[in-house]
N, C-alpha and C positions, 0 to 999 in steps of 0.2 A: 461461480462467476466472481469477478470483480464489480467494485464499486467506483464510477468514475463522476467527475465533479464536471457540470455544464458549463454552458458561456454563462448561464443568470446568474454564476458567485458574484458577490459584492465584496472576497477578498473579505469577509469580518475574522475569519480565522481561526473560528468556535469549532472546525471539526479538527484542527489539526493536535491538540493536547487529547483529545480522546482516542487518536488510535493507539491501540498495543504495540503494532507491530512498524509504528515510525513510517507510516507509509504515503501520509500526506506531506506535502510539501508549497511552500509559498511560491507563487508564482517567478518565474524563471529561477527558483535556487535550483544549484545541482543537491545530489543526493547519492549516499551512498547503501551498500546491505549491511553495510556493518551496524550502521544507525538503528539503534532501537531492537537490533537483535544479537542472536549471539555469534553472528556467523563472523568468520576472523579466518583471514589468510586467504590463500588459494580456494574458492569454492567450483565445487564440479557441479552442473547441470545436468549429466548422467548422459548428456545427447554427445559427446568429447565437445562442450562449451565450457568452456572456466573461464573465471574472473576473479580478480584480486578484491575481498570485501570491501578494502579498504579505498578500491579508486572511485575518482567522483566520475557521479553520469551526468550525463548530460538532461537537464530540464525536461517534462514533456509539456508544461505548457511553458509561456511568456507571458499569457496576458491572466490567469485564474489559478487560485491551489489547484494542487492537480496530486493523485492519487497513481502511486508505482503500481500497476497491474502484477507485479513478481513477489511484493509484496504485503498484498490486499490478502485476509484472509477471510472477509466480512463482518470480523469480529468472531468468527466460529472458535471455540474453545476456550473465549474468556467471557463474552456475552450473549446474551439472547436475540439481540439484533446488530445489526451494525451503527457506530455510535455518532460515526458523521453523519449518518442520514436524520438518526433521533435527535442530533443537536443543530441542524442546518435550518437556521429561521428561512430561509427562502426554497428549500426543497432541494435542492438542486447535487446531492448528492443522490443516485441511483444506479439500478443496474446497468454493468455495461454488458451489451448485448455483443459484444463479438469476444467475450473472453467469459466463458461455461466453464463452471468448475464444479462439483458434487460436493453434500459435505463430507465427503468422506475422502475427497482430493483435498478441500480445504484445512482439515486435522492433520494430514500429511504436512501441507504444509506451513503449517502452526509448529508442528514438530521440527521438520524441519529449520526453520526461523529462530526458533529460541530452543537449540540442542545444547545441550550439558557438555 
């Protein structure tokens, strides 16, 4: 699963240097997959989805950091927990219950994210 940031952020901004994989972001900035990983150029989703790494997305919040679901990997493969949740003085970094992933979906894609 992912890890998704509540209405009770106070925006301090303590979990966004801690992810690996560049996946939090300040409220309304866009964001891209190139950020914080390796992926570059055309990327395939394997479903016939592709997207250019380099285009920006669009926001998923306006008003709190907010947490890319595509590239949330909980921290699996560089830490023993997820590092926005251990460093969020107000909690409010947790699971999001509509996007389940195993960890062994999640070292996919860790792999995937930062490929050689």
């Amino acid at each position: 699963m992912a890890i998704i940031i509540t209405e009770e952020c106070i925006n301090c901004g303590a979990c966004e240097p801690e992810c690996p994989n560049n996946a939090i972001y300040d409220a309304g900035a866009a964001w891209k997959f190139s950020e914080g990983t390796n992926l570059k150029g055309l990327i395939d989703f394997g479903d016939g989805h592709t997207i250019d790494a380099d285009l920006a997305q669009n926001a998923v919040s306006d008003e709190v950091y907010y947490i890319v679901p595509d590239k949330c990997t909980e921290c699996v493969g560089f830490h023993d927990e997820p590092q926005c949740a251990a460093v969020c003085p107000v909690d409010c970094c947790i699971d999001d219950e509509n996007v389940r992933e195993s960890k062994d979906e999640l070292l996919v894609k860790k792999t995937w994210l930062h490929q050689e």
